[in-house]
C-alpha positions, 0 to 999 in steps of 0.5 A, spaced: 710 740 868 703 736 868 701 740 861 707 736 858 709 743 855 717 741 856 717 735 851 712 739 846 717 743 843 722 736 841 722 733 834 718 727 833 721 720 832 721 717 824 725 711 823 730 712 817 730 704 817 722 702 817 716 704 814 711 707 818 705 702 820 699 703 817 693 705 821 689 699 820 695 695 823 696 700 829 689 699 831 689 692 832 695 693 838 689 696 842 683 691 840 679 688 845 683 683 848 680 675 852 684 675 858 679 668 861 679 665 855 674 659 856 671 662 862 664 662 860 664 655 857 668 653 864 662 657 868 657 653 863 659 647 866 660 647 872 652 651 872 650 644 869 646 640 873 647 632 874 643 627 877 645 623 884 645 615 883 639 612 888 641 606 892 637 600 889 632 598 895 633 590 896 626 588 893 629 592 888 635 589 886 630 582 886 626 585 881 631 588 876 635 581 877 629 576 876 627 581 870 634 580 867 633 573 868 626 573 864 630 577 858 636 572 858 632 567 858 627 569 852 634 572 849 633 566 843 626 570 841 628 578 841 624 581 845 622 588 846 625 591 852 625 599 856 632 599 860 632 605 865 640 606 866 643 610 869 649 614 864 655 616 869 657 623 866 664 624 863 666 631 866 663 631 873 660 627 878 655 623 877 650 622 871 643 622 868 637 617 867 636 615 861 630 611 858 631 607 852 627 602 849 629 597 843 630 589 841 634 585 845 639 581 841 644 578 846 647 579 853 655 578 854 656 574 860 663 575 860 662 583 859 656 584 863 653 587 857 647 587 854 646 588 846 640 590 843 639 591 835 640 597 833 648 596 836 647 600 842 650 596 848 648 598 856 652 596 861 650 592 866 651 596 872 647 602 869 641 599 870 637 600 875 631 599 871 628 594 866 621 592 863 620 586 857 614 588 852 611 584 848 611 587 842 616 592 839 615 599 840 613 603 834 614 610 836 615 613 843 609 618 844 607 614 850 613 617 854 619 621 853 625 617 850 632 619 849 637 616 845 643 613 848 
């Protein structure tokens, strides 16, 4: 029974209705197949490193609100300015830091936004960093800039 020798003998099935498939078609039903389609990525993701949001010491939520204060008050001028701030991530828990230097335009009261020339806005609540220049950068050689 196990050598199929019981079945061996019968005739072989051909449909009077269909054609055959061909080779080429019969052998993609038994191709590889994904079952965890996404696995990988998902996988990536979750092995993706964030930074924690530190807690700004009161000394420093003093500096950061009287450099803010400089800026607003120099706003007129167009100042240069490098904004540390600190990039909530979109698809899990907390973010990364971000370094942008550029020229200040305008502060949104109403918005709490501030806008700088070349049309990026950084929110006020991501700041946790901000220094004023005197001139505006020409290159960032000096330091790691990342755009925003």
């Amino acid at each position: 029974m196990d050598d199929f020798s019981d079945i061996m003998a019968l005739p072989h099935h051909v449909s009077k209705t269909r054609r055959p498939m061909p080779p080429a078609d019969r052998a993609v039903q038994f191709a590889a197949f994904a079952a965890l389609t996404g696995y990988d990525e998902d996988i990536g993701e979750t092995a993706r490193l964030t930074d924690v949001r530190a807690e700004l010491s009161e000394d420093d939520l003093a500096a950061l609100d009287a450099a803010m204060q400089q800026l607003i008050a120099a706003e007129a001028e167009h100042p240069a300015a490098s904004v540390i701030r600190f990039q909530p991530d979109t698809r899990k828990d907390g973010g990364r830091y971000v370094t942008y230097t550029g020229v200040f335009r305008h502060y949104d009261e109403a918005e709490k936004i501030l806008y700088f020339a070349d049309g990026t806005a950084v929110p006020a609540r991501e700041i946790c960093g901000l220094t004023l220049a005197e001139q505006p950068p020409l290159h960032c050689a000096d330091h790691v800039c990342m755009d925003i």
